[in-house]
GUPAGU-445249 format. One record per residue (C-alpha): residue in one letter; z, y, x. Coordinates in steps of 0.1 Angstrom, whole numbers, plus 5000, padded with zeros to 4 digits. Layout:
<rs>
<"a", <Z, Y, X>>,
...
</rs>
This chain:
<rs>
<"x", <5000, 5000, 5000>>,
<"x", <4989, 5036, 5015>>,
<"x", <5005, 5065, 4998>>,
<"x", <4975, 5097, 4992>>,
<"x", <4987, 5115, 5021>>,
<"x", <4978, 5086, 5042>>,
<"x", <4946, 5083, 5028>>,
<"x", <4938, 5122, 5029>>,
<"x", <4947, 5122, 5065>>,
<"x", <4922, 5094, 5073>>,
<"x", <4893, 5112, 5054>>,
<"x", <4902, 5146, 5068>>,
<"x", <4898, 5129, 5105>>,
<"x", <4870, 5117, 5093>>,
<"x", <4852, 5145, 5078>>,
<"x", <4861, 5170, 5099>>,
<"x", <4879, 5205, 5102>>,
<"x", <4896, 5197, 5067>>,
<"x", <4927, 5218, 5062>>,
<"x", <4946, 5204, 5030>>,
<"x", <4984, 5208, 5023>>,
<"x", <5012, 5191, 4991>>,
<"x", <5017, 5220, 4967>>,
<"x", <5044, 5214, 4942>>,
<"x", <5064, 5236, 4922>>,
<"x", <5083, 5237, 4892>>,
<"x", <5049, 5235, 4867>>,
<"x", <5040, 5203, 4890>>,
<"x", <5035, 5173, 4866>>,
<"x", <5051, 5142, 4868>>,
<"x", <5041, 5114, 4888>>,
<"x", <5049, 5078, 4893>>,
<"x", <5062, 5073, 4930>>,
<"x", <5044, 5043, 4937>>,
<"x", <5005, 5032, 4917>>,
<"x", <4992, 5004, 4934>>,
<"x", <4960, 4982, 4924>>,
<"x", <4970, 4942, 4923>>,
<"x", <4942, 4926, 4930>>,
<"x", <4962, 4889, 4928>>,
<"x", <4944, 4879, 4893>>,
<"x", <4908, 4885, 4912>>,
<"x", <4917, 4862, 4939>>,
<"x", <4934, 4833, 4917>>,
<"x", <4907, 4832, 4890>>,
<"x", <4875, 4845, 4909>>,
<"x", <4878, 4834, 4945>>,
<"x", <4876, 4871, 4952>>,
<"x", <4887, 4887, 4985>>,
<"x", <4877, 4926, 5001>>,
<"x", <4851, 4922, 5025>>,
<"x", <4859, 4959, 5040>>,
<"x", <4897, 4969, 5051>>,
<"x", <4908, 5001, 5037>>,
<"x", <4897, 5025, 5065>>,
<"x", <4862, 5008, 5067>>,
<"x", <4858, 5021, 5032>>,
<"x", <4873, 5059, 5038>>,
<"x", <4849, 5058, 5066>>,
<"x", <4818, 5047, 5039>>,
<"x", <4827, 5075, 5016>>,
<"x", <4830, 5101, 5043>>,
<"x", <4796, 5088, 5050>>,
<"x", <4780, 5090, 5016>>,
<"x", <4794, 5125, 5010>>,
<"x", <4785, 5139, 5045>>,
<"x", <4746, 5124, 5035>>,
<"x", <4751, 5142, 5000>>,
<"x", <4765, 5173, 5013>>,
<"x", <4736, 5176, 5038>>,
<"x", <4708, 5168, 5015>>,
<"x", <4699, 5136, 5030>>,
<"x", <4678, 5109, 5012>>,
<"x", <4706, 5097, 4991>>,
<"x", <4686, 5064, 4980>>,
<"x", <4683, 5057, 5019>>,
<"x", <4717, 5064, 5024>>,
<"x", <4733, 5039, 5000>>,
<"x", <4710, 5012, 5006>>,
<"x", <4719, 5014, 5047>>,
<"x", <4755, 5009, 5033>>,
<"x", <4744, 4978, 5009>>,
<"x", <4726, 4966, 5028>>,
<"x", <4752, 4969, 5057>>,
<"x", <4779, 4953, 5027>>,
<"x", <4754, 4925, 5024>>,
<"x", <4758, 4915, 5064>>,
<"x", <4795, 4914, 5061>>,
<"x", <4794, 4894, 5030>>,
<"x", <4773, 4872, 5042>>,
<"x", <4798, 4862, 5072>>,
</rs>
């Protein structure tokens, strides 16, 4: 489990020249301390397992943004990832 600080430091490193900071005061809503995905159910009933670990996938976003944000070819962008995916899969 990675808390959102955790997961905003990683994509800031990534991206670059990100400055971000917690803002809470008294008008701040409510939020459960811990939200975590469970995954077990996949794994018992569908065989499933992650093919990429957690920072492999902040990496991929940082990725697809930085391709979106400077007008690349979006189509060739995603299909480097899937097809990338599709290796790691395959192993």
């Amino acid at each position: 489990a990675r808390d959102v600080a955790w997961i905003v430091e990683r994509f800031s490193a990534l991206w670059g020249d990100v400055k971000w900071q917690v803002e809470a005061g008294r008008e701040a809503l409510h939020e459960a301390h811990l939200l975590k995905l469970d995954c077990s159910k996949a794994r018992s009933e569908l065989n499933w397992r992650p093919v990429l670990e957690l920072e492999q996938a902040i990496s991929w976003i940082a990725e697809w943004y930085r391709c979106y944000r400077d007008g690349a070819d979006m189509v060739a962008c995603s299909m480097r990832q899937l097809a990338d995916y599709q290796t790691r899969v395959a192993l």
